[in-house]
Jmol script that loads the backbone (N, CA, C; Angstrom):
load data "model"
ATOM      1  N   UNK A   1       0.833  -1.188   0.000  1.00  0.00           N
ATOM      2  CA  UNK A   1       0.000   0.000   0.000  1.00  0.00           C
ATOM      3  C   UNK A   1       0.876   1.249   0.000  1.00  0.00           C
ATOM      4  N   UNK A   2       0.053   2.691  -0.577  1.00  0.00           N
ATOM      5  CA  UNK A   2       0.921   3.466  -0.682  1.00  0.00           C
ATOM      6  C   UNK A   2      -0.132   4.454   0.098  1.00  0.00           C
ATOM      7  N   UNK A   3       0.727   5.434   0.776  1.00  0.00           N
ATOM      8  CA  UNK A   3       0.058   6.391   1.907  1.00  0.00           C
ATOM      9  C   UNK A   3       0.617   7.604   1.373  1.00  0.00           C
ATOM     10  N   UNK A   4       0.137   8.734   1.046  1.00  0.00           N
ATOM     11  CA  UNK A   4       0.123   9.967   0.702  1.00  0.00           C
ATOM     12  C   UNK A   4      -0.487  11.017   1.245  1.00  0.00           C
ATOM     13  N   UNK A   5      -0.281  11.310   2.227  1.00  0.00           N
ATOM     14  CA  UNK A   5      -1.217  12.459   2.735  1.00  0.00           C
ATOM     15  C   UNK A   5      -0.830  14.145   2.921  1.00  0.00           C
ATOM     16  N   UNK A   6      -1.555  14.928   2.373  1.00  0.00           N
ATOM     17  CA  UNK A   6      -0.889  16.432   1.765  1.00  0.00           C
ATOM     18  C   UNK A   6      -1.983  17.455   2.723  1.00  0.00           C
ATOM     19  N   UNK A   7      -1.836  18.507   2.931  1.00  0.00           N
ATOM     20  CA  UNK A   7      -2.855  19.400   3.528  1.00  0.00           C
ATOM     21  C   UNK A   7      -4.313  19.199   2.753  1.00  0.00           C
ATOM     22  N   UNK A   8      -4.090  19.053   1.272  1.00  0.00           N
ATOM     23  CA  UNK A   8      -4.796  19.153   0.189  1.00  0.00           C
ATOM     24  C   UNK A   8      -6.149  17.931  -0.121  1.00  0.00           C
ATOM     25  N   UNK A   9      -5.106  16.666  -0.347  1.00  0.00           N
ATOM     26  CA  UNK A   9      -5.781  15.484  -0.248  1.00  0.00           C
ATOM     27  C   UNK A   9      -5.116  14.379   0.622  1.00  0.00           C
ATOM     28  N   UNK A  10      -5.539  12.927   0.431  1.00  0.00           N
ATOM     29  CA  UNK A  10      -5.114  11.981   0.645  1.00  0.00           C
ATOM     30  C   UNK A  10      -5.274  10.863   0.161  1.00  0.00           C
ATOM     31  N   UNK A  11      -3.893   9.964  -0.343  1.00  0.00           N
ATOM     32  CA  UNK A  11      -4.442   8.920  -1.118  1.00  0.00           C
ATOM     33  C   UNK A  11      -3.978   8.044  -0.456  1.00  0.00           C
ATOM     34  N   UNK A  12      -4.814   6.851  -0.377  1.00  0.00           N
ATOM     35  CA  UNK A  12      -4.703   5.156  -0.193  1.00  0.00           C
ATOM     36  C   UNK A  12      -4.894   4.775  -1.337  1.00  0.00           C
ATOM     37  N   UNK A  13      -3.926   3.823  -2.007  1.00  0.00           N
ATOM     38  CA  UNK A  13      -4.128   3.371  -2.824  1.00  0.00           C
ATOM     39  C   UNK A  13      -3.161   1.439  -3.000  1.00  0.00           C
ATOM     40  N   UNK A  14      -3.019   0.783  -3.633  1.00  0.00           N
ATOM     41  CA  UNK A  14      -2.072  -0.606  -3.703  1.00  0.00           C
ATOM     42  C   UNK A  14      -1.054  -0.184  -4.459  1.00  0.00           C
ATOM     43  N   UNK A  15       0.059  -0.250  -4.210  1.00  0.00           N
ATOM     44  CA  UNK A  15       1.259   0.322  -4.841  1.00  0.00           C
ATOM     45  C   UNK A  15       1.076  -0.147  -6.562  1.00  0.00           C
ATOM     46  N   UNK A  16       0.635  -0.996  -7.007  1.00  0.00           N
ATOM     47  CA  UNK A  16       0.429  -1.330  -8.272  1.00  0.00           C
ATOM     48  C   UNK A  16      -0.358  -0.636  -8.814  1.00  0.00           C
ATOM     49  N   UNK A  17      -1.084   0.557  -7.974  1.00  0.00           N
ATOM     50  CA  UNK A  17      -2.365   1.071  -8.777  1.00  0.00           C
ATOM     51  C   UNK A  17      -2.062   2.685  -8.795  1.00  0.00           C
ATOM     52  N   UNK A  18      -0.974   2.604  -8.272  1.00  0.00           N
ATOM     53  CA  UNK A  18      -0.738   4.229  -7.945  1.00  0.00           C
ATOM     54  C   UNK A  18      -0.782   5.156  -9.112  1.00  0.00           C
ATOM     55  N   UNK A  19      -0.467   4.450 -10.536  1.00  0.00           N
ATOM     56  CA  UNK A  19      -0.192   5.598 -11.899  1.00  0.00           C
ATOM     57  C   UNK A  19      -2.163   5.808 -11.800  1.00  0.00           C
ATOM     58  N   UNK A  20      -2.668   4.997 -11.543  1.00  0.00           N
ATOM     59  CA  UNK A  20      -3.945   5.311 -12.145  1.00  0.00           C
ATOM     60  C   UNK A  20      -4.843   6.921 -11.496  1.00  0.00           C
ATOM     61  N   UNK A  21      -3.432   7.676 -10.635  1.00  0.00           N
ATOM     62  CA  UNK A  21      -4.013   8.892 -10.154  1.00  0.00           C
ATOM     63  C   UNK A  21      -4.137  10.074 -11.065  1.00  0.00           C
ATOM     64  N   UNK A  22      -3.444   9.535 -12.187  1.00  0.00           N
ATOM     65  CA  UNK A  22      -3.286  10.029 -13.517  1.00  0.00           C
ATOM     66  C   UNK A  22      -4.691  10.155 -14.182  1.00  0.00           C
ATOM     67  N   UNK A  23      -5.699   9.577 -14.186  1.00  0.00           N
ATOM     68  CA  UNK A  23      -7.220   9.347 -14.475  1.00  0.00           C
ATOM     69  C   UNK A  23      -7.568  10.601 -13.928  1.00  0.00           C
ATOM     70  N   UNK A  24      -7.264  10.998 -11.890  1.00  0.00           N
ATOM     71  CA  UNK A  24      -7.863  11.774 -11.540  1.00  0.00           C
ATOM     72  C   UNK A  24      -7.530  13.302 -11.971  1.00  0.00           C
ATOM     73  N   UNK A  25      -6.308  13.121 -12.321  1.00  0.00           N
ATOM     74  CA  UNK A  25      -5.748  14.534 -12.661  1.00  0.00           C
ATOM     75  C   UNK A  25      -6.962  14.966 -14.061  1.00  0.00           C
ATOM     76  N   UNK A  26      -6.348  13.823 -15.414  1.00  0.00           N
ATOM     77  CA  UNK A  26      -7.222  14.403 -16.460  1.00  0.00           C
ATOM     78  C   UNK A  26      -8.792  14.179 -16.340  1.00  0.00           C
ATOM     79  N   UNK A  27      -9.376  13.976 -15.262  1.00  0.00           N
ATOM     80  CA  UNK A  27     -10.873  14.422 -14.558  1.00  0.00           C
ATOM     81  C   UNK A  27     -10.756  15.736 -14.128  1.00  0.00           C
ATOM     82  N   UNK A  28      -9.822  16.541 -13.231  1.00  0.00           N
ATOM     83  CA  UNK A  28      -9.816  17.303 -12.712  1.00  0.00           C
ATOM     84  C   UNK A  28      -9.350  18.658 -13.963  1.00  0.00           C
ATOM     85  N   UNK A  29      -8.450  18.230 -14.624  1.00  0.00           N
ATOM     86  CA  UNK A  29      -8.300  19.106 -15.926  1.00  0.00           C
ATOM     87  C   UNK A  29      -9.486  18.997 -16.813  1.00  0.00           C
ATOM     88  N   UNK A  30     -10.247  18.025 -17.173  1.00  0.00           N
ATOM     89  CA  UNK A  30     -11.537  17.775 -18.256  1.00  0.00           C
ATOM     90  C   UNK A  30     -12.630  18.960 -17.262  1.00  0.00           C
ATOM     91  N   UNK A  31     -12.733  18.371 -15.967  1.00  0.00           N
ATOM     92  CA  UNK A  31     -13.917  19.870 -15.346  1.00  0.00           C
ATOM     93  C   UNK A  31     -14.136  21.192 -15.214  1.00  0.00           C
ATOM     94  N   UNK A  32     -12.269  21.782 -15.829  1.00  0.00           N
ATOM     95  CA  UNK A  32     -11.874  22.702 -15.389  1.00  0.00           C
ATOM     96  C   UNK A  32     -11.221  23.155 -14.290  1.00  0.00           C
ATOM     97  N   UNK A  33     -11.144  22.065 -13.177  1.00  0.00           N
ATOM     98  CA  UNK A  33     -10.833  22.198 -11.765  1.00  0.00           C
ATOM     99  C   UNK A  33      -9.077  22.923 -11.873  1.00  0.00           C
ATOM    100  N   UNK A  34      -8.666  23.643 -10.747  1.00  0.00           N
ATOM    101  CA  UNK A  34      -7.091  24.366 -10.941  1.00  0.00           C
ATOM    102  C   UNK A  34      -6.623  23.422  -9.871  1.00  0.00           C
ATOM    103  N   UNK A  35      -7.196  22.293  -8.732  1.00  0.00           N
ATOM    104  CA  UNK A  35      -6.545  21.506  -8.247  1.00  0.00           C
ATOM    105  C   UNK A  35      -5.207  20.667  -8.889  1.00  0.00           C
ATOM    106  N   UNK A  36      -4.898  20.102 -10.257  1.00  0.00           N
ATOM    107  CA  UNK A  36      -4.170  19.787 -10.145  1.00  0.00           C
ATOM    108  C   UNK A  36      -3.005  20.712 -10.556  1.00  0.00           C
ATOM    109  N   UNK A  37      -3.103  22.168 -10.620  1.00  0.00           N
ATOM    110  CA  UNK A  37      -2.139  23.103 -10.783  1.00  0.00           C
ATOM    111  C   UNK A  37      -1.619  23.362  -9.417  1.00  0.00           C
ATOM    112  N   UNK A  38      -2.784  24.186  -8.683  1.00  0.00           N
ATOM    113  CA  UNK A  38      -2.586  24.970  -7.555  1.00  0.00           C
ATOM    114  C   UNK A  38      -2.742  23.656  -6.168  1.00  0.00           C
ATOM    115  N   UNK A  39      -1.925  24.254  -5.042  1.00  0.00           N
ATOM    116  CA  UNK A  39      -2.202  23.761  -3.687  1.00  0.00           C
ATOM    117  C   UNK A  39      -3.281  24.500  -3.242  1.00  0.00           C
ATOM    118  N   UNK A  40      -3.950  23.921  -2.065  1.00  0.00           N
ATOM    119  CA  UNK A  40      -4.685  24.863  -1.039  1.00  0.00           C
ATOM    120  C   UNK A  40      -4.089  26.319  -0.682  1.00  0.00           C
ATOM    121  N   UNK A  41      -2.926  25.632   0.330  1.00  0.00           N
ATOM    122  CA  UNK A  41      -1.883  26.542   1.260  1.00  0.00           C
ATOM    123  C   UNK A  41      -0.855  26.599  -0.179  1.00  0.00           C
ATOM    124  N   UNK A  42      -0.551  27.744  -0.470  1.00  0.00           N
ATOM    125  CA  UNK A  42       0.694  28.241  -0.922  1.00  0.00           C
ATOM    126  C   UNK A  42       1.884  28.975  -0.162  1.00  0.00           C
ATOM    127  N   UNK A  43       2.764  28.262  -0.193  1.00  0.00           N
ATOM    128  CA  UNK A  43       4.337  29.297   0.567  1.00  0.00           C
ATOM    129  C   UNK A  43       4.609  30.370   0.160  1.00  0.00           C
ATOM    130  N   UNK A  44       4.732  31.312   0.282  1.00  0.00           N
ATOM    131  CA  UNK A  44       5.840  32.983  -0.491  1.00  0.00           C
ATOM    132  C   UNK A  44       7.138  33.190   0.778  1.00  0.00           C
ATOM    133  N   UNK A  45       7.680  33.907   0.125  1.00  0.00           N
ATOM    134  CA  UNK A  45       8.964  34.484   1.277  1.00  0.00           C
ATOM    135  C   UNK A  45       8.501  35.259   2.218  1.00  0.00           C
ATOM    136  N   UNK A  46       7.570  35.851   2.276  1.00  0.00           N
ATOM    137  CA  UNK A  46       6.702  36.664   3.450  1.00  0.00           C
ATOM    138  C   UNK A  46       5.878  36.193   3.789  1.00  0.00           C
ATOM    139  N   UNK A  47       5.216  34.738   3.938  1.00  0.00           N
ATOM    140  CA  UNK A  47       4.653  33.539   4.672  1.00  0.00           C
ATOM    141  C   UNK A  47       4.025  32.476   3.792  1.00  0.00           C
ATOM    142  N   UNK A  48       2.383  32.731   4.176  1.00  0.00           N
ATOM    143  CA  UNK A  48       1.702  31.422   3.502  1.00  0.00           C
ATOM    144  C   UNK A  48       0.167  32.349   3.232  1.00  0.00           C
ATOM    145  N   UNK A  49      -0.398  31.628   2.038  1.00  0.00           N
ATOM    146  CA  UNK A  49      -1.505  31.779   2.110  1.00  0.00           C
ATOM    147  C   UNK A  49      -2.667  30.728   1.834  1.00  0.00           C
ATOM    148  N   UNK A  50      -4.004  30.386   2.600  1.00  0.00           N
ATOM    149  CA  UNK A  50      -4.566  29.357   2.182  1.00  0.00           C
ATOM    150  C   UNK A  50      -6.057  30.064   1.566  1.00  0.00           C
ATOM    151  N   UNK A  51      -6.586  29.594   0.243  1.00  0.00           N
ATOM    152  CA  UNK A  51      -7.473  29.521  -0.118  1.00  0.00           C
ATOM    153  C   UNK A  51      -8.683  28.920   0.696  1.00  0.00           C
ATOM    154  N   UNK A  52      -9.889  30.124   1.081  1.00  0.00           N
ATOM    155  CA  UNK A  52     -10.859  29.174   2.267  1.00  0.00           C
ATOM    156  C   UNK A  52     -12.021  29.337   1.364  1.00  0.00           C
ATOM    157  N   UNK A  53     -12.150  29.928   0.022  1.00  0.00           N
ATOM    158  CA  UNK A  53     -13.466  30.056  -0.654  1.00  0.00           C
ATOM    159  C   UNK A  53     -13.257  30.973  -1.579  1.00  0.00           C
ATOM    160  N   UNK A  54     -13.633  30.186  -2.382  1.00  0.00           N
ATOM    161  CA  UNK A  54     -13.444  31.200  -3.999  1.00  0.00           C
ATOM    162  C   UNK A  54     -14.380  31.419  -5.056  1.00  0.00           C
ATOM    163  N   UNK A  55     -15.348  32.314  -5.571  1.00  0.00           N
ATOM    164  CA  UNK A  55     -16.701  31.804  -6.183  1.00  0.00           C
ATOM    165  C   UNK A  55     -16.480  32.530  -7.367  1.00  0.00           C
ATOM    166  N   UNK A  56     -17.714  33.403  -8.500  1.00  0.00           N
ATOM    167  CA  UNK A  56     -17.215  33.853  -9.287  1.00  0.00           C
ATOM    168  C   UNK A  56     -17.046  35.495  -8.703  1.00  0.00           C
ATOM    169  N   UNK A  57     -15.972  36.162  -9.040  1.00  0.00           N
ATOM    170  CA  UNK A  57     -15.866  37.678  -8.840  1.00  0.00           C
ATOM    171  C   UNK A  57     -15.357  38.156  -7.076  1.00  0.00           C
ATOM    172  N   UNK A  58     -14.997  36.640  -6.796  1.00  0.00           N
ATOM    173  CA  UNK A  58     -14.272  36.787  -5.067  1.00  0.00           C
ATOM    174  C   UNK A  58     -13.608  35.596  -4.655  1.00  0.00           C
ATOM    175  N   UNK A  59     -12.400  36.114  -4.058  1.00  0.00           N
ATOM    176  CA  UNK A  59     -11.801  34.816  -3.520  1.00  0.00           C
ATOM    177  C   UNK A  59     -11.623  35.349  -1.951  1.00  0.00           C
ATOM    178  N   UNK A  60     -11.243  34.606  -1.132  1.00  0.00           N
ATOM    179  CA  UNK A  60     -11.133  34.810   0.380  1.00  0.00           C
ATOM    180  C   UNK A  60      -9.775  33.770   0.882  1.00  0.00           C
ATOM    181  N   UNK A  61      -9.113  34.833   1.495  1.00  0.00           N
ATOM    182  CA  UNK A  61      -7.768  33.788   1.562  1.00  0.00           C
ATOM    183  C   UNK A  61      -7.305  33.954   3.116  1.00  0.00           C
ATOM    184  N   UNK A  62      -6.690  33.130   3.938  1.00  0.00           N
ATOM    185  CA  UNK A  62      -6.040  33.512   5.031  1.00  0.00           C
ATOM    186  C   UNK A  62      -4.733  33.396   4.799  1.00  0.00           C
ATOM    187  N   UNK A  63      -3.977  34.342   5.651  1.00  0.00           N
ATOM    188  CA  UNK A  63      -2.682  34.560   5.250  1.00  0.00           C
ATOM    189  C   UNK A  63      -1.856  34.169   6.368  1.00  0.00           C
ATOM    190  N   UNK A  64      -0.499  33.670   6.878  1.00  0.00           N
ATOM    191  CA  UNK A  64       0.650  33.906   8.183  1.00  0.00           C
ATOM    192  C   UNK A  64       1.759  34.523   7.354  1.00  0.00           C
ATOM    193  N   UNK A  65       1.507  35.820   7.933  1.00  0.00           N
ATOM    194  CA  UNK A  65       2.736  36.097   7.873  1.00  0.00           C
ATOM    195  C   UNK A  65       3.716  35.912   9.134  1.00  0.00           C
ATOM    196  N   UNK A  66       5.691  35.895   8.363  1.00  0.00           N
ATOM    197  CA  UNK A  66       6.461  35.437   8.889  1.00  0.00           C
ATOM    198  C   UNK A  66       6.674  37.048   9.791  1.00  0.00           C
ATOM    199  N   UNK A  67       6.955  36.872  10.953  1.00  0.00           N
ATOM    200  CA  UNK A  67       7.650  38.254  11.575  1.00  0.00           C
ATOM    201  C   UNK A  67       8.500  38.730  11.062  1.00  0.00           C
ATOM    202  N   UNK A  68       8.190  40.244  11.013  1.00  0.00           N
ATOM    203  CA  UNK A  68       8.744  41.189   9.782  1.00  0.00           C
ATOM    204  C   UNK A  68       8.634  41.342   8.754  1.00  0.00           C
ATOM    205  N   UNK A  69       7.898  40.441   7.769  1.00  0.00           N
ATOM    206  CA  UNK A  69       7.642  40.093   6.591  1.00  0.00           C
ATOM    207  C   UNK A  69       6.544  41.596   6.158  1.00  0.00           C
ATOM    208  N   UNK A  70       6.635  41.776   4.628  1.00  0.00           N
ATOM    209  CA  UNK A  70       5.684  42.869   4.410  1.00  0.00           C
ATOM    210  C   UNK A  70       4.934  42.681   2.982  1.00  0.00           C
ATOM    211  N   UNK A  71       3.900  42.767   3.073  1.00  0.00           N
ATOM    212  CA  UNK A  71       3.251  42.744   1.454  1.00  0.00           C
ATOM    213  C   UNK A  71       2.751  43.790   0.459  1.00  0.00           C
ATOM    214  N   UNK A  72       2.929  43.255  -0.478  1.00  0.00           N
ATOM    215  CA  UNK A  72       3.019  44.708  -1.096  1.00  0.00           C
ATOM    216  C   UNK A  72       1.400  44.820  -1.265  1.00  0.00           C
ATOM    217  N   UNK A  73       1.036  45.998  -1.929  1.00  0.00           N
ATOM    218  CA  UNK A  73      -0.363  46.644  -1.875  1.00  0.00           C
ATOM    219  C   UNK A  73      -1.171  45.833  -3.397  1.00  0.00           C
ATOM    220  N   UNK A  74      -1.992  45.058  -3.771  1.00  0.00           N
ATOM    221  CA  UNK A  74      -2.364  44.398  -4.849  1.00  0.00           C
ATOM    222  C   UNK A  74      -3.614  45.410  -5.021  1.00  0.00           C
ATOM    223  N   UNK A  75      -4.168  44.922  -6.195  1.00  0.00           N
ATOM    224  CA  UNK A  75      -5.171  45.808  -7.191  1.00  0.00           C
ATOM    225  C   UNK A  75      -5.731  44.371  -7.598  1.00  0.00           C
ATOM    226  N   UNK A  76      -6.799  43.858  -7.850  1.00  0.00           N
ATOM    227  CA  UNK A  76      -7.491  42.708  -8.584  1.00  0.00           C
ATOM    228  C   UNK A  76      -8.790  43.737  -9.058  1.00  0.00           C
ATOM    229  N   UNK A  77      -9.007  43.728 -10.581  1.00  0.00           N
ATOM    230  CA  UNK A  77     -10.300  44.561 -11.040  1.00  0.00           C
ATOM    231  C   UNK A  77     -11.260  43.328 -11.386  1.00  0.00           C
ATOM    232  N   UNK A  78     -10.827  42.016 -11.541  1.00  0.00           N
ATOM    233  CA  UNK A  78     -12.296  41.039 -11.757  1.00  0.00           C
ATOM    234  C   UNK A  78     -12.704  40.640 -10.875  1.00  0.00           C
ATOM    235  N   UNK A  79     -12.407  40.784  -9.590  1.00  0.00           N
ATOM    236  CA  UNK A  79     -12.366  39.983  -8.346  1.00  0.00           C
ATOM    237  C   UNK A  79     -12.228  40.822  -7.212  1.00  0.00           C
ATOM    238  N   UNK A  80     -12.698  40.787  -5.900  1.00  0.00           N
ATOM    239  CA  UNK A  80     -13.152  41.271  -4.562  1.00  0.00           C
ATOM    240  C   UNK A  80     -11.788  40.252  -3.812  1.00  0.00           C
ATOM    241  N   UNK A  81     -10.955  40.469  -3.090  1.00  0.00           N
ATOM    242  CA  UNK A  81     -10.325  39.522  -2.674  1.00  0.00           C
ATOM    243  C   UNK A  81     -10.592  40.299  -0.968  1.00  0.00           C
ATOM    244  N   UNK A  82     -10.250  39.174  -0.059  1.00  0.00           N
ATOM    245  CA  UNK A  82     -10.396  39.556   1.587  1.00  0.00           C
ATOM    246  C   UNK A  82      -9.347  38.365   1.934  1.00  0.00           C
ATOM    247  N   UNK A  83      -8.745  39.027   2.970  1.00  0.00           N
ATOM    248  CA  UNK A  83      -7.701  38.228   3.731  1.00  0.00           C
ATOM    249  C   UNK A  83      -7.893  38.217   5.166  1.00  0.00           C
ATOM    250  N   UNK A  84      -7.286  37.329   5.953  1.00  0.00           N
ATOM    251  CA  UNK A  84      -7.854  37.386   6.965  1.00  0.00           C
ATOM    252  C   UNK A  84      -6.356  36.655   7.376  1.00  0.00           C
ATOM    253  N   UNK A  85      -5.854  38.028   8.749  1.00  0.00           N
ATOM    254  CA  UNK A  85      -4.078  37.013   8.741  1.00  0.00           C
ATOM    255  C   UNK A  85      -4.195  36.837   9.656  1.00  0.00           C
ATOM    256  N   UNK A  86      -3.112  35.988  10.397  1.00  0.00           N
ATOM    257  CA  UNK A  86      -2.655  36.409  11.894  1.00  0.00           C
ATOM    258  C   UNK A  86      -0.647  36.372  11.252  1.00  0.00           C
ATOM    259  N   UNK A  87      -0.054  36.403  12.027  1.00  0.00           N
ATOM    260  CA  UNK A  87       1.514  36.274  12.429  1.00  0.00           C
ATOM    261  C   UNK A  87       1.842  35.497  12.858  1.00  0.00           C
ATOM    262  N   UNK A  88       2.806  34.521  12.483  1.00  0.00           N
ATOM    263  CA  UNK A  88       3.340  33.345  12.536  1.00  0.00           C
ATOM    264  C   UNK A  88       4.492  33.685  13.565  1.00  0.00           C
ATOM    265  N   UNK A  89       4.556  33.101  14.761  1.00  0.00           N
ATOM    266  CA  UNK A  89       5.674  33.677  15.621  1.00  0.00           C
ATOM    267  C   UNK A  89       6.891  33.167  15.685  1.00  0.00           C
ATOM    268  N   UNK A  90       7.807  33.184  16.112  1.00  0.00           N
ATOM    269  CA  UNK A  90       9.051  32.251  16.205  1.00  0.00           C
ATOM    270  C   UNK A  90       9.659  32.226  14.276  1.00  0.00           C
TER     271      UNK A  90
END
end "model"
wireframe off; spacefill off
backbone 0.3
color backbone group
């Protein structure tokens, strides 16, 4: 058996069957889905951000930033974006 577990998903699968996750990807590309591009949580050098809801014309993200870290000022004109941080300590 093969054990995979990511913030994102998790797979169980029989080690002989593992290419067949390849099916799920071109499902997830055939729906349009950006799962097999994008993670949930993304890293940057000034912390992390996780996607908590995204619909059409808004996304909503939580952010940690690293202490001291600074972000720059963004503009999105198709989209409403809201963040919601705290500070990652240590």
């Amino acid at each position: 058996m093969v054990v995979v577990d990511t913030p994102d998903a998790t797979l169980v699968a029989p080690k002989e069957r593992v290419q067949e996750v390849r099916r799920i990807v071109e499902t997830l590309k055939k729906n349009g889905r950006e799962e097999h591009l994008l993670h949930k949580t993304v890293e940057r050098p000034w912390g992390s951000y996780t996607v908590l809801e995204k619909g059409n014309g808004y996304k909503i993200k939580r952010i940690v930033l690293k202490p001291g870290a600074k972000l720059s000022l963004q503009l999105h004109r198709r989209r409403s974006e809201h963040w919601a941080g705290c500070i990652r300590s240590g």
